[in-house]
N, C-alpha and C positions, 0 to 999 in steps of 0.2 A: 503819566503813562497812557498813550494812546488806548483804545477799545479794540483794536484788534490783537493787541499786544497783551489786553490783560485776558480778551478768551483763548489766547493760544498758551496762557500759563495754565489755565484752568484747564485748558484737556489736559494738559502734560501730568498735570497732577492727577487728573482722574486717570490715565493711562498707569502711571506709577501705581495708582491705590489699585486698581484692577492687576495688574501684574504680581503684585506682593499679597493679592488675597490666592489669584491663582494658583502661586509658587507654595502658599501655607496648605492648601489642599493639595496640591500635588507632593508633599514629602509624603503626605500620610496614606496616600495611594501607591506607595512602590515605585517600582521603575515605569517610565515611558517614554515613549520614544520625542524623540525635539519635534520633530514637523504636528503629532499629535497637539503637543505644547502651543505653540505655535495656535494653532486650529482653536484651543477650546480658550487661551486669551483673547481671539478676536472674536468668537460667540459671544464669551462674556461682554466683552468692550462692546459690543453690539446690546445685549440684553441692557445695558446699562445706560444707553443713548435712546434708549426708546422711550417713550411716552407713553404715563401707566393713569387709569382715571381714578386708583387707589394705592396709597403706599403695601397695602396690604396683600395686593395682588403682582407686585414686583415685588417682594421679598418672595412670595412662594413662587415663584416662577425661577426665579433665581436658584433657588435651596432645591428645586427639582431639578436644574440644570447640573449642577453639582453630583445629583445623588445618582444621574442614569448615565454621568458620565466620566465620572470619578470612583464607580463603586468599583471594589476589589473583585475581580474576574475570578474564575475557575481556573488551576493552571492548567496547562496543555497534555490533552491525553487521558485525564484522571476521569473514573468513572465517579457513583456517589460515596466510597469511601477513602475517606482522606484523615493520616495523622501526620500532629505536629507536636515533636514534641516538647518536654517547658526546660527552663533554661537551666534551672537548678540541677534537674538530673544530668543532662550534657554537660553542664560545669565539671559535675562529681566524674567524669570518666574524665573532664581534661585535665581536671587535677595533679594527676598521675603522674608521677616525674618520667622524664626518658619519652621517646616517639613510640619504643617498641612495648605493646602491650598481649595481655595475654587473653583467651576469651573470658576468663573469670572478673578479671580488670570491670568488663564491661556490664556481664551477665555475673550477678553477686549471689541475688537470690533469689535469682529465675523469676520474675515477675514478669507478665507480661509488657508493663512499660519500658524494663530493661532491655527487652527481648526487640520490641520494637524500637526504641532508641539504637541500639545496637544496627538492623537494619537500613535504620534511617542514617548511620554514618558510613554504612558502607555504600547506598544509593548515592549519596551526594558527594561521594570520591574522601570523605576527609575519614576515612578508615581504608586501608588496602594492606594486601598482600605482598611481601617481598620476594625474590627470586627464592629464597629458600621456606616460604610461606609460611614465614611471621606476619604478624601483623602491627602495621605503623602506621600511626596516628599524625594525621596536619594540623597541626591544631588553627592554623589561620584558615583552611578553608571550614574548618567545622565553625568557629568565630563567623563567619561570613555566612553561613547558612544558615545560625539563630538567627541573628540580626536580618537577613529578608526574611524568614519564615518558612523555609520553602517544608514543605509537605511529601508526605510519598503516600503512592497509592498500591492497590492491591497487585499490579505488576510487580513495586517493587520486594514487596510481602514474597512470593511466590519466585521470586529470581532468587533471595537469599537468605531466606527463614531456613533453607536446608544446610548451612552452614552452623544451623544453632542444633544444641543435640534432642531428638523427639521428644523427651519430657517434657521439654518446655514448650511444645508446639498447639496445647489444647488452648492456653491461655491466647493465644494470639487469630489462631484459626474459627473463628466465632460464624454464627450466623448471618452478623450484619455483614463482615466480609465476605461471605461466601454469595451474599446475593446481589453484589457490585461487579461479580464474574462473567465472560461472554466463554462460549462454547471452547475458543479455543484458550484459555485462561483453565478450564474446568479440565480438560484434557491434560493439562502440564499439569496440575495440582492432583490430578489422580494416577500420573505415572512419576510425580518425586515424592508424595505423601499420602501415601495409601498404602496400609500396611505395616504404619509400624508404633501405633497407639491405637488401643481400643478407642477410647474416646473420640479419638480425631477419626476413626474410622466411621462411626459409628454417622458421626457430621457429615463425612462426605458425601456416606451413600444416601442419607435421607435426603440432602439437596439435590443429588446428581438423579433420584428419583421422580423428586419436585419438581426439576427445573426441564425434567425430557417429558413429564407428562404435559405441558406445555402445547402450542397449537402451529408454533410456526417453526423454521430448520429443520427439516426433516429429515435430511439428508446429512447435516452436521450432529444432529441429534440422536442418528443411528449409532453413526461414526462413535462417537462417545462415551454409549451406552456400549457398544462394544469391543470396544479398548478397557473399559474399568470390568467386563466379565469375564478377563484375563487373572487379574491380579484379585480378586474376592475369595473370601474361605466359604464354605458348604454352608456357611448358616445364610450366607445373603444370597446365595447361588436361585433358588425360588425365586424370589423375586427377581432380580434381572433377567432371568427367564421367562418370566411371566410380561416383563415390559419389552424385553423384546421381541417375545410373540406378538405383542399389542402394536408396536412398531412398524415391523413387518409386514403386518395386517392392513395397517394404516397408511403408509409410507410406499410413495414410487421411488423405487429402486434407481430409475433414472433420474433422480434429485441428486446424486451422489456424482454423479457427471457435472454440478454445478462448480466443487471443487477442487483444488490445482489437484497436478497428476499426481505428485509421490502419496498425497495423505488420501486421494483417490486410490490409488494399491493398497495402501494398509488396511481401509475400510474393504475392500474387495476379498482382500486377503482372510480376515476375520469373517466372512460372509461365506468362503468356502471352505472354513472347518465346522460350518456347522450344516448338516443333512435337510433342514427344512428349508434351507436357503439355497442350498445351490442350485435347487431347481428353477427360482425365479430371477437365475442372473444372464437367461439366455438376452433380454432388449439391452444389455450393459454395448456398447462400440468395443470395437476392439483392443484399441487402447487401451479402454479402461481394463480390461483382462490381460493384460501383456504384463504386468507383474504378478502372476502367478505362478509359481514354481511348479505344481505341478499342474494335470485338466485332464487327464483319466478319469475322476468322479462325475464331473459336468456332463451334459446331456450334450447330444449331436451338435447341437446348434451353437450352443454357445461352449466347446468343444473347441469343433472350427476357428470359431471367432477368438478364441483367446491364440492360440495357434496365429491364425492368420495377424495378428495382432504382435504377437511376439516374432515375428519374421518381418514385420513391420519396423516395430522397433529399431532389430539391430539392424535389418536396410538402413537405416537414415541415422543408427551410429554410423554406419560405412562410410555413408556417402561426408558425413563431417570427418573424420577421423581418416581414411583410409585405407583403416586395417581392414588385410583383406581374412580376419578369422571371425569380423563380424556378419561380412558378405556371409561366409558358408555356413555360418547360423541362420541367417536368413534364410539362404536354400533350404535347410535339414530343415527350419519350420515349416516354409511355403510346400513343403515336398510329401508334408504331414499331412496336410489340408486335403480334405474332399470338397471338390470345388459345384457337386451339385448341391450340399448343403449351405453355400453361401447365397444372398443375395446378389444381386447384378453386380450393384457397385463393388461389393466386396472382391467379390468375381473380377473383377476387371482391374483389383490393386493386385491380387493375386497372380495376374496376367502377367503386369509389366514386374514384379517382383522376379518370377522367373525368369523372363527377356533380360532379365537387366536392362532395363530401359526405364532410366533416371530422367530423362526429361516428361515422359506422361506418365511417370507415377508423380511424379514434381508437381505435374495439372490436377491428377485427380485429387493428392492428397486436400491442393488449395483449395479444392472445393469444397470437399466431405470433412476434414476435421482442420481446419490451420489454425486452431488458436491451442491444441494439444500439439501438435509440429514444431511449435514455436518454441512452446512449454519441454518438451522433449528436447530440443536443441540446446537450451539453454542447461538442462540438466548434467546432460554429457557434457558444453563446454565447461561448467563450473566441477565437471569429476576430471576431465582430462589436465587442468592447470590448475589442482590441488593435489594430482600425482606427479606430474612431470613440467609445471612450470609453463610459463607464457609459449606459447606455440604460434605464431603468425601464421603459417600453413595451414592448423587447426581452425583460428579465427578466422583467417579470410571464408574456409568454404562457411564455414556457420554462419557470418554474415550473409554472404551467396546466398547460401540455401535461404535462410529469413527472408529476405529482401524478395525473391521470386515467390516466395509463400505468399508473402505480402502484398506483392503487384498483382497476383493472378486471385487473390481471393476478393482486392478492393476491386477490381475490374469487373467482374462477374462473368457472364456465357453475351457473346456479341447478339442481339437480334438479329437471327437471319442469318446470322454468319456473313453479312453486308459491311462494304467499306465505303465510306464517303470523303471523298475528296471538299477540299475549302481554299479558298483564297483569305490572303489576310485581311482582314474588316470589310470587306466586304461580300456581297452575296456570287458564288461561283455559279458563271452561265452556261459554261461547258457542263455540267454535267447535269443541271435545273432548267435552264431554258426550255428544250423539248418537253420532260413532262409537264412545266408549268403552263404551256397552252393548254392542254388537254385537263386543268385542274388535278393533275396525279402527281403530285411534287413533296418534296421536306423542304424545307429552308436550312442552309447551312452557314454558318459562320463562323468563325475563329475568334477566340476572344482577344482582347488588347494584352500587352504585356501587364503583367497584375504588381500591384505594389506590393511588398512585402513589407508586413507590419505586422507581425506575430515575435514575438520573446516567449520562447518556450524554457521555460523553467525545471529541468530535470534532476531526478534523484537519482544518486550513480552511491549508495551508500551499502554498508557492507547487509542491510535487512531486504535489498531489491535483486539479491545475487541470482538467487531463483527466478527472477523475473527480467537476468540482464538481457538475452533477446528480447523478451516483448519491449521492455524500453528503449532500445534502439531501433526496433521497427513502428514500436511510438513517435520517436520522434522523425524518423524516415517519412512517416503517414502527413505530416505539416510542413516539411524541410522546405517544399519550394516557396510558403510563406514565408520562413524564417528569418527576422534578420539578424538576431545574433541567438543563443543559445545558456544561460546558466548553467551550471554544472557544480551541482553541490553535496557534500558531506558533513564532514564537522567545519571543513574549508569550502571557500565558494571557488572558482575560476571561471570567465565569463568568453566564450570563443563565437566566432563567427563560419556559421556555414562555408563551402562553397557556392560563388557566386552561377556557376553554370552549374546546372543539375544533373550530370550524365554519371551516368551508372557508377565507371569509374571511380571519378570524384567522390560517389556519394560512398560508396563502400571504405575508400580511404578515410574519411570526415567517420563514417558510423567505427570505423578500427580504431580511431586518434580517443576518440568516446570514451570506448569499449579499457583500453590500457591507462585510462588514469584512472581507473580502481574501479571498485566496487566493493569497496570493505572500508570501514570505518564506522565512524557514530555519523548522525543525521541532525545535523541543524536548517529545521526549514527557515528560520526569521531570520537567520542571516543572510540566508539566500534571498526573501523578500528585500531586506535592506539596501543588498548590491542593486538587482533588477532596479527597485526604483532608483539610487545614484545612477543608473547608465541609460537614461531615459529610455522605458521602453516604448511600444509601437501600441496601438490599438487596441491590441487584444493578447493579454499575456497565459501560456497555458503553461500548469502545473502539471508535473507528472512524477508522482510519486504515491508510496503507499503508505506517508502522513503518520509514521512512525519515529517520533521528532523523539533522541534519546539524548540532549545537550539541553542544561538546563539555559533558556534565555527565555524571552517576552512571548507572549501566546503568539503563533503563528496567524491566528485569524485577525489579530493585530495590525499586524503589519501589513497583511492582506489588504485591511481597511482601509489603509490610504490610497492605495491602487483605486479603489472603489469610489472613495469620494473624488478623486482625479477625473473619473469619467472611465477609468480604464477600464472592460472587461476582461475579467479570471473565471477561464473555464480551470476545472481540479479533473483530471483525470487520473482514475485509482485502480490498479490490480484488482481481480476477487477477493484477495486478503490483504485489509485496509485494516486503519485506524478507523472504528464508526463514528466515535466518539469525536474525534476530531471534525469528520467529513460532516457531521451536522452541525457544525460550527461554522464549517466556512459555508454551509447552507443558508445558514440564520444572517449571515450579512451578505445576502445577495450573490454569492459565487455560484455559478453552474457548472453542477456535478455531474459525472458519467462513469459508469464503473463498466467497465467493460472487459471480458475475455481474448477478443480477439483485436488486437490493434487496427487493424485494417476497417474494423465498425468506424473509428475515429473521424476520419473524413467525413462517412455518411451523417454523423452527429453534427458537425460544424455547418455541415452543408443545409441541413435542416433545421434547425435551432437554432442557427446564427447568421444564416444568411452567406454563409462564407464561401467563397468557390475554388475547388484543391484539386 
């Protein structure tokens, strides 16, 4: 046997022994994806071709390689409480002859491990409800959720502990769970479980105490604090009283403007039943007072401005809708108004409200508020096709409307109100020559045709419904990079823009979006999965609110290989995001932006990435 023949058996072999050690560490790791696979056998086969000046110092290099790269991850979404539970008790319910079981089946003798097992089969689907709401058991997918392990966390506690009856609730509702909660966790848990155990009552308020005395949300921590001073008996009345004076005290009122519109009315709403507040809600925008039913109480100023605010409103239902009985609500508000107690601007929406003059209230609104316009539009379309069904008519103007929100707010007020002409690539003399003798000149030029190399990655799932305009003037805000577009839910579908970007076109492309849903569950890793199969372009953008409810592989996962590709993934997130997640895709290099208004979006790429839109 020649020598080149006997070291090409010897790698073979050592290839083999590295592949069958890596494949014996990867069963006891879970699921992962092939290309990952792939990646950490050639590390390995690398780590093992190097040259070490001690046996002793390649073994530990190796068993580190292993540990930071093979250790079992956090699942997706979960904060720091997490149950699993053991096999014996889930045997004992699969026992049971028959599919259809009853809640005593599960919950015997109220234990809290019953309680949370029970939970834990309705999270992972192998417990449901029939059309006449029995309940029937799969027993192979419950079989397939021991065996990977999977876990539920304090969401899924809080979506379905109210289906078990309140005595068993103290057992399950603990301290360590309550302080795995973010603000809007604490909100749902004190409007489905407050109220009907002493005990658990008694939990909630000490936390919801704890957790608003606290130094940061102030504006989510009113909100909160005064949603659960609804629902308390006289003995805790004092106190919440006492915290929300302190609140109050402490807290700009304008922090509440940080929050989407409708949970923005509720807090407003609560703010004007109580007497020491309504005095300080005159700096609130209009908007934000436009859900209040009544403004008799309120002082002049912010009086007007809810008035002016509620004529606002149904204007720009009108103008998407076309019912003309929301125009004369408009009038009857705008007609309310005393217009020397407004400011200018205000004054000046109040102008063309009455003009009916839809094109500069169009201007002003994009200036003064368009990421509440947005938010507004989206509201109506998602109440108008849940009473009466898909309306093209409806959607086209709300896209309309959006799109001119969008263009007029990303554009801003021209310098000077000056136009400059350009010739293509190069510098135009007609209209620079003369003053560039005289040194009084700009330089103008046109840029080249731009490549498009952006894959934008969008969530069209039924948790973004509230947010479906901002996400199609999201992705409107990148379109003329675009070269192809994702489009995912629990399914993925993968389309491509138009090639020419006129209005037209774009409004058609933003409707085609808009009608393949916005309802359903949210798988982001499968959507990472497609993206990378359909090679994408340079720089891939995510958009969604990272609310991933299909149990598969960590999203920040699959992210990672975009990453080590070279790709850049910007994550662009609504106000109301997964946080939990978004520091995730921070921790492996993704750049995050959370923004209000879509139209900021350009500005961000353009400055952070270099990118010209």
């Amino acid at each position: 046997m020649s020598y080149y023949q006997h070291v090409s058996d010897e790698f073979r072999s050592l290839v083999d022994k590295v592949l069958d050690e890596v494949y014996e560490r990867v069963k006891s790791a879970g699921r992962i994806p092939t290309g990952r696979l792939e990646d950490l056998a050639r590390i390995r086969l690398t780590l093992e071709l190097l040259n070490y000046e001690a046996g002793t110092v390649k073994s530990e290099v190796i068993e580190e390689f292993y540990k930071s790269n093979l250790a079992k991850r956090e699942p997706t979404g979960y904060g720091g409480w997490l149950y699993k539970p053991g096999k014996e008790s889930v045997h004992k319910v699969l026992s049971n002859k028959g599919k259809r079981l009853r809640l005593s089946d599960v919950i015997r003798e109220g234990t809290a491990e019953e309680v949370l097992n029970y939970v834990w089969l309705r999270a992972n689907k192998a417990l449901y409800r029939d059309k006449s709401g029995k309940l029937v058991i799969d027993k192979s997918k419950a079989h397939r959720a021991v065996v990977e392990e999977r876990p539920i966390s304090a969401r899924d506690v809080l979506k379905y502990l109210k289906e078990v009856p309140s005595r068993y609730w103290a057992g399950v509702i603990t301290s360590e769970l309550l302080t795995s909660l973010d603000y809007d966790q604490v909100e749902e848990l004190v409007r489905s479980y407050y109220g009907h155990s002493k005990t658990v009552d008694k939990r909630i308020l000490d936390f919801v105490l704890t957790k608003a005395g606290g130094t940061s949300g102030g504006g989510d921590k009113l909100g909160v604090v005064l949603g659960l001073s609804k629902r308390l008996g006289k003995q805790a009345s004092n106190k919440v009283r006492s915290l929300v004076d302190e609140l109050v005290s402490t807290t700009d009122l304008r922090d509440i403007e940080k929050q989407p519109l409708a949970e923005r009315w509720a807090v407003v709403s609560s703010l004007y039943r109580d007497s020491r507040l309504r005095s300080r809600m005159s700096p609130l925008s209009p908007l934000s007072l436009a859900g209040l039913t009544s403004v008799e109480k309120l002082d002049d100023t912010a009086r007007n401005k809810a008035l002016l605010g509620k004529a606002l409103r149904h204007y720009l239902n009108y103008v998407v809708t076309g019912d003309q009985a929301e125009r004369q609500a408009a009038l009857y508000y705008a007609g309310r108004v005393e217009p020397a107690a407004l400011e200018p601007q205000h004054r000046a929406i109040l102008e063309k409200i009455l003009s009916d003059d839809q094109r500069l209230l169009l201007h002003l609104v994009s200036k003064v508020y368009p990421d509440d316009t947005l938010e507004l539009v989206s509201m109506k379309l998602s109440d108008v096709f849940s009473t009466r069904g898909l309306d093209y008519v409806v959607l086209e103007r709300a896209i309309k409307l959006s799109y001119r929100v969008f263009e007029r707010a990303r554009r801003g007020v021209p310098v000077g109100g000056r136009k400059v002409r350009s010739a293509r690539g190069r510098l135009d003399v007609r209209s620079t020559l003369f003053n560039y003798t005289r040194f009084n000149y700009r330089m103008v030029f046109e840029d080249l045709p731009r490549k498009r190399s952006i894959t934008a990655v969008v969530d069209v799932s039924g948790s973004m419904l509230r947010y479906s305009m901002w996400t199609l003037v999201a992705l409107a805000s990148v379109i003329e990079l675009v070269d192809k577009v994702v489009l995912f839910w629990d399914r993925t579908e993968v389309v491509r823009p138009p090639v020419k970007k006129t209005r037209p076109l774009i409004y058609r492309f933003l409707e085609r979006v808009y009608t393949q849903r916005f309802k359903g569950y949210t798988n982001i890793s499968q959507a990472i999965r497609v993206t990378v199969s359909s090679r994408p372009g340079r720089l891939v953008v995510l958009v969604s609110d990272l609310q991933q409810t299909v149990r598969d592989v960590d999203p920040w996962l699959e992210v990672q290989s975009l990453i080590d590709r070279g790709i850049r993934v910007v994550v662009v997130a609504p106000p109301r995001h997964n946080r939990d997640v978004l520091r995730r895709f921070e921790s492996i290099g993704c750049e995050t932006v959370i923004v209000k208004n879509p139209s900021k979006i350009p500005i961000y790429l353009k400055k952070r990435l270099n990118i010209k839109i």
